[in-house]
C-alpha positions in Angstrom: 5.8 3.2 17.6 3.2 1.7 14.9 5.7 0.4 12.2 4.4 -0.9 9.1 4.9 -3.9 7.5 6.4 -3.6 3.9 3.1 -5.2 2.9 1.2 -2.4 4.0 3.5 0.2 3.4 3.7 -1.1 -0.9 -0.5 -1.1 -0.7 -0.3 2.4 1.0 1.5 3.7 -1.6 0.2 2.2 -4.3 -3.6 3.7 -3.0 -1.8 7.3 -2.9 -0.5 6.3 -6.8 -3.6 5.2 -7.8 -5.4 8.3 -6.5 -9.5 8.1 -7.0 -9.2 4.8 -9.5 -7.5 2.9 -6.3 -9.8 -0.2 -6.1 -9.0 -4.3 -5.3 -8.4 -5.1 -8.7 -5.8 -1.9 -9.7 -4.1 -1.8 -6.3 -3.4 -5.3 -6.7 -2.0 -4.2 -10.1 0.1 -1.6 -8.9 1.7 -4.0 -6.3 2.4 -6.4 -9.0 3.8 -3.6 -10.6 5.9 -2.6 -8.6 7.3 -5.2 -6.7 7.4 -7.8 -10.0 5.9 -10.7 -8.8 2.2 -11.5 -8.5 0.0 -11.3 -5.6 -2.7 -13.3 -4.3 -6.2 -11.7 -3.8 -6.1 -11.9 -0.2 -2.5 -10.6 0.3 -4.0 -7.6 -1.1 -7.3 -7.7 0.8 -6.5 -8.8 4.3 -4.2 -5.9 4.9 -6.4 -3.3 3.1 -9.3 -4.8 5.6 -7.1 -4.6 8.3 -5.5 -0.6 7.4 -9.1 0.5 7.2 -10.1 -0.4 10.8 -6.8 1.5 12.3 -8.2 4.7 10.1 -5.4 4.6 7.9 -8.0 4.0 5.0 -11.4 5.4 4.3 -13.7 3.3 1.8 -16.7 4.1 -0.5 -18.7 1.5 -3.0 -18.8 2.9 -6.4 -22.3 2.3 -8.6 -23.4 -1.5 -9.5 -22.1 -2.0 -13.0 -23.3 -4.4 -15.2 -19.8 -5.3 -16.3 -19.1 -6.5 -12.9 -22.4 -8.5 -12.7 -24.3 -5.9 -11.0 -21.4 -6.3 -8.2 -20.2 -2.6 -7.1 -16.4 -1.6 -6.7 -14.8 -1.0 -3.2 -12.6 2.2 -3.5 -9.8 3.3 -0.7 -8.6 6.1 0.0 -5.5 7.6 2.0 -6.6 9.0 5.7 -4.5 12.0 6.8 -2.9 9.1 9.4 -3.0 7.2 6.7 -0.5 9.5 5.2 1.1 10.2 9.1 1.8 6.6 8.9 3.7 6.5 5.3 6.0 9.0 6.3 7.1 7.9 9.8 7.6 4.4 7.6 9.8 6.5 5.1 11.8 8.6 8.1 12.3 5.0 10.1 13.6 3.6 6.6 16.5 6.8 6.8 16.8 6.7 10.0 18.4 2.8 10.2 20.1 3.9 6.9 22.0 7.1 8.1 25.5 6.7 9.3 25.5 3.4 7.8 28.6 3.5 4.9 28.1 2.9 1.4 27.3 -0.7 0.4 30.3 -1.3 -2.3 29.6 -5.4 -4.0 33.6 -4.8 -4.7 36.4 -5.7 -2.2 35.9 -6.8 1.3 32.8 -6.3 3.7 
């Protein structure tokens, strides 16, 4: 079994969140986001680089804009295993949860 990391399983689902605007500079947002503390720009980029070569991401450059210095974005986009891989992630995560009683911060263990 391929398990993800929680790394790539937060950038996974912040490319599904982001939908069509899901570039560097707004997935790296959205992982900010969500997780509250900040990022570097190649804990973002290694794993995206790396999720894109086992086909779990599909990537397109966007038009030069001047705004950018002539530079072009670099959109991703959620493959179907891509997807395959987000939910065995989220049935692994219930799985080690089930029969496992309810956490109580009051009283004993």
């Amino acid at each position: 079994m391929n398990i993800l990391t929680r790394t790539e399983e937060i950038i996974l689902l912040a490319v599904h969140r982001l939908d069509d605007n899901a570039y560097g500079v707004t997935i790296r947002q959205e992982v900010e986001a969500l997780v509250g503390k900040l990022y570097s720009v190649g804990a973002i980029y290694v794993p995206l680089d790396r999720m894109a070569e086992r086909g779990w991401l599909t990537t397109n450059t966007g038009s030069p804009t001047s705004v950018r210095g002539g530079r072009a974005k670099r959109f991703y986009k959620l493959t179907p295993e891509g997807k395959q891989a987000l939910l065995a992630a989220k049935q692994f995560q219930e799985k080690l949860w089930s029969g496992i009683p309810e956490l109580n911060l009051e009283g004993g263990a």
